[in-house]
VMD Tcl script that builds the backbone (N, CA, C; Angstrom):
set m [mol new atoms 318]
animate dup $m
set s [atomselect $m all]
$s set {name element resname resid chain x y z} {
  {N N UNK 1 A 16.246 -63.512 -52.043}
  {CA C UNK 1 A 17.503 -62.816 -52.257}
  {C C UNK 1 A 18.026 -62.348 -50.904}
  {N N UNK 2 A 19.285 -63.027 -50.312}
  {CA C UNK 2 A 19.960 -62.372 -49.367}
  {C C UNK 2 A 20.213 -60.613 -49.304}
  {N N UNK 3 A 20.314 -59.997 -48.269}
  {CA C UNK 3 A 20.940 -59.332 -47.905}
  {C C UNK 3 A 22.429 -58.726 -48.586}
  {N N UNK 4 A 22.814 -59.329 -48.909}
  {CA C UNK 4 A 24.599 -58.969 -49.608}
  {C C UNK 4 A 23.831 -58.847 -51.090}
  {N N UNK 5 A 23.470 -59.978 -51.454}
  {CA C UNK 5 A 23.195 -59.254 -52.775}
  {C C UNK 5 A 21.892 -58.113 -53.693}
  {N N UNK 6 A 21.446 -57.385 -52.181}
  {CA C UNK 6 A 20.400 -56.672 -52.883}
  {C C UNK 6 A 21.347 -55.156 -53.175}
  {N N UNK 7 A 21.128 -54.502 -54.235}
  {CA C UNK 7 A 21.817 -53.067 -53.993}
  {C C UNK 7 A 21.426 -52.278 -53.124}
  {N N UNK 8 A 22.249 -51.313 -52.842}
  {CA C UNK 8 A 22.619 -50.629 -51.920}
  {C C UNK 8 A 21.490 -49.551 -52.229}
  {N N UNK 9 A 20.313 -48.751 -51.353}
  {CA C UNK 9 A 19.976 -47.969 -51.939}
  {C C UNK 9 A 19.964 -46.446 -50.363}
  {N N UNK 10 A 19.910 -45.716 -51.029}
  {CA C UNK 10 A 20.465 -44.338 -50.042}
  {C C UNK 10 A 19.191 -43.232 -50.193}
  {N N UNK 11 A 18.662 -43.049 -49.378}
  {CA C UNK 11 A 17.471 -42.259 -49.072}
  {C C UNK 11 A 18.112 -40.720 -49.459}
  {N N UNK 12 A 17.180 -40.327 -50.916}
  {CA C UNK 12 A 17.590 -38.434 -50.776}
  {C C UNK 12 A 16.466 -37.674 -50.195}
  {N N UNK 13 A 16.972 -36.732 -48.882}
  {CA C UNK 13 A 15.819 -35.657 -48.581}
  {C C UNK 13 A 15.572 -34.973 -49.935}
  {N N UNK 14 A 14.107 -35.028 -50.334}
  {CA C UNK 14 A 13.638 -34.164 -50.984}
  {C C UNK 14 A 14.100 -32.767 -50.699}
  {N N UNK 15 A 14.118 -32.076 -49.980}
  {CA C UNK 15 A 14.591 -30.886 -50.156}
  {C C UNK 15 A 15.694 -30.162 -50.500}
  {N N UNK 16 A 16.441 -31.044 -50.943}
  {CA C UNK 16 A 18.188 -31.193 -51.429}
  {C C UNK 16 A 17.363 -31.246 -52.743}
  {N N UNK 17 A 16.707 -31.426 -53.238}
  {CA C UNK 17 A 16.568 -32.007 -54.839}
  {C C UNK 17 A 15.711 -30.782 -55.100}
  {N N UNK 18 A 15.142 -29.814 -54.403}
  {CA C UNK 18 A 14.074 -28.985 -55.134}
  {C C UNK 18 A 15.163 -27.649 -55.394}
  {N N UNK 19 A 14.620 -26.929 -56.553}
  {CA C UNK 19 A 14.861 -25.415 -56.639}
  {C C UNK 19 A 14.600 -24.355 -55.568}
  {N N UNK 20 A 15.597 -23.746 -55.312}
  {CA C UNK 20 A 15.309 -22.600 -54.364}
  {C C UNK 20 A 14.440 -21.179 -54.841}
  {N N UNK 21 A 13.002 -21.924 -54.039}
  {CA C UNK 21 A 12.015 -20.489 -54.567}
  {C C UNK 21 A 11.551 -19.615 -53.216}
  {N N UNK 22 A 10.718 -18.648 -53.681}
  {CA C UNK 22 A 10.592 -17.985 -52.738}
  {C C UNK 22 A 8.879 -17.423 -53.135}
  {N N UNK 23 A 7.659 -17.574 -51.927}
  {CA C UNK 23 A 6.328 -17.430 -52.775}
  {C C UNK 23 A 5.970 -18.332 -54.190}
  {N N UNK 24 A 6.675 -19.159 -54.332}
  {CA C UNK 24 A 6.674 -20.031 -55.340}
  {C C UNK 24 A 7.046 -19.723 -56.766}
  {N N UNK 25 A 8.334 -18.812 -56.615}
  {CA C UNK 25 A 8.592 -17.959 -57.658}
  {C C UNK 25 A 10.318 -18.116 -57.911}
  {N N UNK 26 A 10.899 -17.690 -58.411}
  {CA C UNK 26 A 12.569 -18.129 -58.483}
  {C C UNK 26 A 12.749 -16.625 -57.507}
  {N N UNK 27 A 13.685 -16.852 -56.274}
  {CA C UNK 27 A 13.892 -16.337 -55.454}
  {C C UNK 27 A 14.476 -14.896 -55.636}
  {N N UNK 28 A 15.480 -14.780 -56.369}
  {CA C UNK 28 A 16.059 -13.528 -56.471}
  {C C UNK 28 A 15.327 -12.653 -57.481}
  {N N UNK 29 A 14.445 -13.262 -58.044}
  {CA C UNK 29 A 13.284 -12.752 -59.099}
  {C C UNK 29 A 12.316 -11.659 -58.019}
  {N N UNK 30 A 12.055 -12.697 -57.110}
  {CA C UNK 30 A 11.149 -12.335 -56.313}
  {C C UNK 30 A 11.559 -10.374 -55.447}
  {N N UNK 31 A 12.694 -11.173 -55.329}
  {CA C UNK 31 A 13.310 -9.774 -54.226}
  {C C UNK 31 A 13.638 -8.785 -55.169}
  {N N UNK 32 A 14.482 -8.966 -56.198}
  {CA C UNK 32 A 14.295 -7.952 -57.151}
  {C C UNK 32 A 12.699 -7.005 -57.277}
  {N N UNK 33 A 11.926 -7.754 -57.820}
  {CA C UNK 33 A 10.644 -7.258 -57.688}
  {C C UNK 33 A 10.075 -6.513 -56.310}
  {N N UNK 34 A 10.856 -6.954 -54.936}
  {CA C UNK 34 A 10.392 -6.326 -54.352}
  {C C UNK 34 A 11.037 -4.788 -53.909}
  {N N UNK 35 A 12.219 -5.165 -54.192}
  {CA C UNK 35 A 13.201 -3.870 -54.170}
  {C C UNK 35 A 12.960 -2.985 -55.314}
  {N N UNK 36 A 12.323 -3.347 -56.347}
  {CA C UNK 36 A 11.615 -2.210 -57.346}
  {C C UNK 36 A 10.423 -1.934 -57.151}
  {N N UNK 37 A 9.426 -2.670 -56.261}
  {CA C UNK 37 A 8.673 -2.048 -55.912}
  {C C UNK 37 A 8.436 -1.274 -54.612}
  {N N UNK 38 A 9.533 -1.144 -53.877}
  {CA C UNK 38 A 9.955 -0.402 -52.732}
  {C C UNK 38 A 10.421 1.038 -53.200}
  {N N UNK 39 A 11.026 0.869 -54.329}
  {CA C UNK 39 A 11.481 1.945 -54.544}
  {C C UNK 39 A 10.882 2.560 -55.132}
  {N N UNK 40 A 10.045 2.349 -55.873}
  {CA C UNK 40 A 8.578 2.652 -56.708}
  {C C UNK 40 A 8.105 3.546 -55.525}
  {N N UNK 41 A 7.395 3.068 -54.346}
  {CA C UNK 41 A 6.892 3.602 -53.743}
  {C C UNK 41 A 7.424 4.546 -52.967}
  {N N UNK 42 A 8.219 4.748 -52.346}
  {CA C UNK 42 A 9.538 5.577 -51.745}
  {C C UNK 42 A 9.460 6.673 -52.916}
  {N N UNK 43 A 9.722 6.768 -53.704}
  {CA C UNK 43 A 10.099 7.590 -55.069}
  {C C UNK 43 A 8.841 8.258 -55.089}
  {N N UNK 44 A 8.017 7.742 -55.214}
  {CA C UNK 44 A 6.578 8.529 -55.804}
  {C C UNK 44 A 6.003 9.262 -54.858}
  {N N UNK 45 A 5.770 8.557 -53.098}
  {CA C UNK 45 A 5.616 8.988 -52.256}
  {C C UNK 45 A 4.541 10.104 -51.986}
  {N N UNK 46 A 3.732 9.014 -52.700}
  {CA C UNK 46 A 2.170 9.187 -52.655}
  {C C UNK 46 A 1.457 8.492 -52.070}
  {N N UNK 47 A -0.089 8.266 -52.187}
  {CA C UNK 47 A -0.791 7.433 -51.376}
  {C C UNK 47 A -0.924 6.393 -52.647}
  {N N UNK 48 A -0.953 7.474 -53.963}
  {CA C UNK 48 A -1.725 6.319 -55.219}
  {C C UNK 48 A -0.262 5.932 -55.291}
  {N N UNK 49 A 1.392 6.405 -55.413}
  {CA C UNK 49 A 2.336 5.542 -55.755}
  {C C UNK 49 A 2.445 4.468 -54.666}
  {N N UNK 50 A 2.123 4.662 -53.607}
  {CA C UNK 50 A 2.289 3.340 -52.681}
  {C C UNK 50 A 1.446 2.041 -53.450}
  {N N UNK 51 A -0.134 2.321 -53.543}
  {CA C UNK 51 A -0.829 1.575 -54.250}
  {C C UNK 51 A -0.661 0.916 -55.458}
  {N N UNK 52 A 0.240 1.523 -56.226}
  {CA C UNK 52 A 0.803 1.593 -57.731}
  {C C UNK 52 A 1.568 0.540 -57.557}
  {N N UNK 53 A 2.791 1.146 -56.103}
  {CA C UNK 53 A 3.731 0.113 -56.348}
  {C C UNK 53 A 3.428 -1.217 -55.488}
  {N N UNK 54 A 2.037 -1.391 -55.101}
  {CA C UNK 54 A 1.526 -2.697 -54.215}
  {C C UNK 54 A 1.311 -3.693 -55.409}
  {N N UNK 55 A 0.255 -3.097 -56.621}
  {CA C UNK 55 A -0.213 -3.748 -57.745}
  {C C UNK 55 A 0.595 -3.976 -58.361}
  {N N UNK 56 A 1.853 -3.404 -58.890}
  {CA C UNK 56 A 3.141 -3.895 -59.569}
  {C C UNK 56 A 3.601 -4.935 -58.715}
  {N N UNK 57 A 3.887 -4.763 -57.492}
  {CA C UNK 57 A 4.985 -5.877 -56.906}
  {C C UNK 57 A 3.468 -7.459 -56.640}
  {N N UNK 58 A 2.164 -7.371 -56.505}
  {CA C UNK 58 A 1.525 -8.227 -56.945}
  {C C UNK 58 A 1.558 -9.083 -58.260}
  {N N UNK 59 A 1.246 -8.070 -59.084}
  {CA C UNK 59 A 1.079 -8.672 -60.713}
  {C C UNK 59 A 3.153 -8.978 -61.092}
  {N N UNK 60 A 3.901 -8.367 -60.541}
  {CA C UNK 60 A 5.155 -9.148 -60.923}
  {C C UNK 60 A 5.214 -10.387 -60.154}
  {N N UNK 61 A 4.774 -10.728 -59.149}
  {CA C UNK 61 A 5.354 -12.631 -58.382}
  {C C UNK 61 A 3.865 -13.028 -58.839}
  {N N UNK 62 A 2.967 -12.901 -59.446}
  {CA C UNK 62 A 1.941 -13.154 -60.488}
  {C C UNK 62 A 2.322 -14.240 -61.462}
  {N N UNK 63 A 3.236 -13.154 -62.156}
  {CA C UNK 63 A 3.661 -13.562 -63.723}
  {C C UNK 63 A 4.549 -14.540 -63.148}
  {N N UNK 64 A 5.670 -14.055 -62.233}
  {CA C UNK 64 A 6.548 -15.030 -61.805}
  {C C UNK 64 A 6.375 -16.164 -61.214}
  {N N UNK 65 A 5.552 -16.363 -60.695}
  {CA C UNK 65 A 5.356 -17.752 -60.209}
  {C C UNK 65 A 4.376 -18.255 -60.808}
  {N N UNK 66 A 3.909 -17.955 -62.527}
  {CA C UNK 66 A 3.637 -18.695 -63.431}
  {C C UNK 66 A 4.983 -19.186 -64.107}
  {N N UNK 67 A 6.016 -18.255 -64.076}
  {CA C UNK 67 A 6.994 -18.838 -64.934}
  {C C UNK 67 A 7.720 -19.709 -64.112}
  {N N UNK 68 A 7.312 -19.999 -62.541}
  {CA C UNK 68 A 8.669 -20.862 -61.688}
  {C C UNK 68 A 7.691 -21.942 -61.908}
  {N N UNK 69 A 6.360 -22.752 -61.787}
  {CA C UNK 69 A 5.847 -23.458 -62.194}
  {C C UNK 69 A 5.892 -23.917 -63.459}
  {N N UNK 70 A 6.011 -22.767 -64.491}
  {CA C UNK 70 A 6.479 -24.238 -65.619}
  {C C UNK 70 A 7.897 -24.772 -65.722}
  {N N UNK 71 A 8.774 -24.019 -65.374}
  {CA C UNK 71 A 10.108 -23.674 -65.170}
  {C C UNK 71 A 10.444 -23.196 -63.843}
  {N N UNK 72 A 10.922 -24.117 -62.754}
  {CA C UNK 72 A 11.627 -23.703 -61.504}
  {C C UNK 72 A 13.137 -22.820 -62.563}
  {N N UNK 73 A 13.790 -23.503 -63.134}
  {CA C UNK 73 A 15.303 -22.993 -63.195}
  {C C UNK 73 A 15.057 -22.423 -64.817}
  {N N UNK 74 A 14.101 -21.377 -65.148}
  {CA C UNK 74 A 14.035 -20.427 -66.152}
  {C C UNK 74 A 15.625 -19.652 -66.358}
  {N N UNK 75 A 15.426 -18.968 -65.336}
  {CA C UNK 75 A 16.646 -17.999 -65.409}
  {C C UNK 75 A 17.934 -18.325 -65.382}
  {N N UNK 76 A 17.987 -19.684 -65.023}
  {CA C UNK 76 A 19.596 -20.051 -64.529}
  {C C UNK 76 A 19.733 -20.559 -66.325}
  {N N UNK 77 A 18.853 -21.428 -66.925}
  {CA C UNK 77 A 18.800 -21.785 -68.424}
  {C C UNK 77 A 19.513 -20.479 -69.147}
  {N N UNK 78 A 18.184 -19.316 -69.130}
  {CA C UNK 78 A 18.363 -18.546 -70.195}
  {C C UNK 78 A 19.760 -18.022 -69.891}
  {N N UNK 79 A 20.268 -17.427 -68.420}
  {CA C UNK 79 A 21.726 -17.092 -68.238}
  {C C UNK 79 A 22.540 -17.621 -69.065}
  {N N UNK 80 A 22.545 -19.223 -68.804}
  {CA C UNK 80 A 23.861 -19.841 -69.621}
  {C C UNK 80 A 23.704 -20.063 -71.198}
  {N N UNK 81 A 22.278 -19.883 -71.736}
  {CA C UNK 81 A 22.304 -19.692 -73.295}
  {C C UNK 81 A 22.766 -18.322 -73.492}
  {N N UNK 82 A 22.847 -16.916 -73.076}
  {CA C UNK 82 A 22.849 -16.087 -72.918}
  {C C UNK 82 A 24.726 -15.823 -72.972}
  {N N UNK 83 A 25.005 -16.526 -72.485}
  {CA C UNK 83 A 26.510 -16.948 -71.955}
  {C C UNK 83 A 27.515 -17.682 -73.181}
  {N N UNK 84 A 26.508 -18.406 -73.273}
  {CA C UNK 84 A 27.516 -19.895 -74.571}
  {C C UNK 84 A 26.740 -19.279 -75.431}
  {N N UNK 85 A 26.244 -18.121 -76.123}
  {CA C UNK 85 A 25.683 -18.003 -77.351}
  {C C UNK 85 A 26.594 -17.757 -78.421}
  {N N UNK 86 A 27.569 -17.366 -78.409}
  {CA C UNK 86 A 28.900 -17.381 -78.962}
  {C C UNK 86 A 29.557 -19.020 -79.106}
  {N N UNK 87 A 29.574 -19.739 -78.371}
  {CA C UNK 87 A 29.698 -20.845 -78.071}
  {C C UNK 87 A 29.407 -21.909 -78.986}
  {N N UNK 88 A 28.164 -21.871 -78.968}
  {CA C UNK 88 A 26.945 -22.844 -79.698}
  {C C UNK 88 A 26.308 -21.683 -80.319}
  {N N UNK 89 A 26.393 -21.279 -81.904}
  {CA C UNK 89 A 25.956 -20.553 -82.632}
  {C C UNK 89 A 24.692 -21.670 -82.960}
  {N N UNK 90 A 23.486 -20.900 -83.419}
  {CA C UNK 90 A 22.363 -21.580 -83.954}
  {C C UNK 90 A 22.640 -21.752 -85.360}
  {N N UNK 91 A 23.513 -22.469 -85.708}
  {CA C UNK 91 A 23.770 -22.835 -87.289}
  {C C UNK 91 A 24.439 -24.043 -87.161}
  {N N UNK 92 A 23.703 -25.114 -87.794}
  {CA C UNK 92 A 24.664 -26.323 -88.169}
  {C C UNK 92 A 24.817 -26.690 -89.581}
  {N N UNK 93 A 25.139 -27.218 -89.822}
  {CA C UNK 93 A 25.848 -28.016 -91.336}
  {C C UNK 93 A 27.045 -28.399 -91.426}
  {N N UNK 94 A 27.153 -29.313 -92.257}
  {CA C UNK 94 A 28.961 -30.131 -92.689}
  {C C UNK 94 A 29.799 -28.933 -92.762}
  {N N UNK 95 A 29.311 -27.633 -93.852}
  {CA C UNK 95 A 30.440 -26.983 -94.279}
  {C C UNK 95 A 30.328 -25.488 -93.423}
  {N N UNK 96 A 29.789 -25.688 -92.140}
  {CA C UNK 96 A 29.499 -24.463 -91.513}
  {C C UNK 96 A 30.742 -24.580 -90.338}
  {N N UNK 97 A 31.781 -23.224 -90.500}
  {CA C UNK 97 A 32.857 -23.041 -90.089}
  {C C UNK 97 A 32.933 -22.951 -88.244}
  {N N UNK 98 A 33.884 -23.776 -87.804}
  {CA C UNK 98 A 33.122 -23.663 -85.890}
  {C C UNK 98 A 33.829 -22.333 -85.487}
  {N N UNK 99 A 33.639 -21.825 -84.653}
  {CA C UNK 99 A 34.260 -20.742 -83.865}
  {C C UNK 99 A 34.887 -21.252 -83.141}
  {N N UNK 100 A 36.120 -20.378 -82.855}
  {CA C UNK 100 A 37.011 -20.673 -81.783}
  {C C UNK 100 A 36.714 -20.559 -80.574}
  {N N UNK 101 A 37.047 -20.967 -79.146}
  {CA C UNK 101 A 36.742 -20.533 -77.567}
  {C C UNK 101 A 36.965 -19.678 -77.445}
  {N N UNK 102 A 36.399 -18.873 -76.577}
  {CA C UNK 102 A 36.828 -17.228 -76.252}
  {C C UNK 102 A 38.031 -17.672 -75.461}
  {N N UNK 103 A 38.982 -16.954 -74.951}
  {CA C UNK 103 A 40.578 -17.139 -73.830}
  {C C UNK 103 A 39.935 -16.975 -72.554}
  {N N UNK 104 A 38.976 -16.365 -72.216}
  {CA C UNK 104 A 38.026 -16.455 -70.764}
  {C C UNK 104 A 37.297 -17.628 -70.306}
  {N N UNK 105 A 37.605 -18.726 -71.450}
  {CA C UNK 105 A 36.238 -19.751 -71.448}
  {C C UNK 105 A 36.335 -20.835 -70.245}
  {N N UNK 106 A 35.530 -21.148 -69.383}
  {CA C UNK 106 A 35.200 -21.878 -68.476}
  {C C UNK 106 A 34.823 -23.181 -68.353}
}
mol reanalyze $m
mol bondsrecalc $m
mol representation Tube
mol addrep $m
């Protein structure tokens, strides 16, 4: 097979294609967690609330970067079900009445 007729194929950097994480966790998850556990500690402004708020901001990018491993884009999902739930009601059938668009709808 010549040249002219093979398709065209275009190299993607992998890193254009991955989710933006952070500690291997969904990123703004992450900082959230750390800005509550900053403030945790600041607030309590103890030796045990510092500690308190070390083990919280541990065991939260814990949990979280169990949930970015099964799910990189958890949160961006649940947002937009969260969003169109009005939208896409969980009811189907022939004689089940549709809802109208909200006037904000996107």
């Amino acid at each position: 097979m010549d040249d002219a007729a093979k398709p065209r194929e275009i190299p993607i950097n992998q890193s254009a294609n991955r989710p933006n994480t952070l500690l291997g966790a969904d990123r703004e998850m992450v900082l959230v967690a750390i800005m509550i556990a900053f403030g945790m500690g600041l607030s309590l402004a103890t030796w045990w609330g510092v500690v308190l708020a070390a083990l919280f901001w541990v065991g939260a990018v814990a949990v979280l970067q169990r949930l970015g491993k099964a799910d990189p884009l958890l949160r961006q999902v649940y947002l937009r079900h969260i969003r169109y739930g009005d939208w896409y009601p969980a009811k189907s059938g022939i004689y089940f009445a549709s809802v109208p668009p909200p006037m904000k709808w996107k």
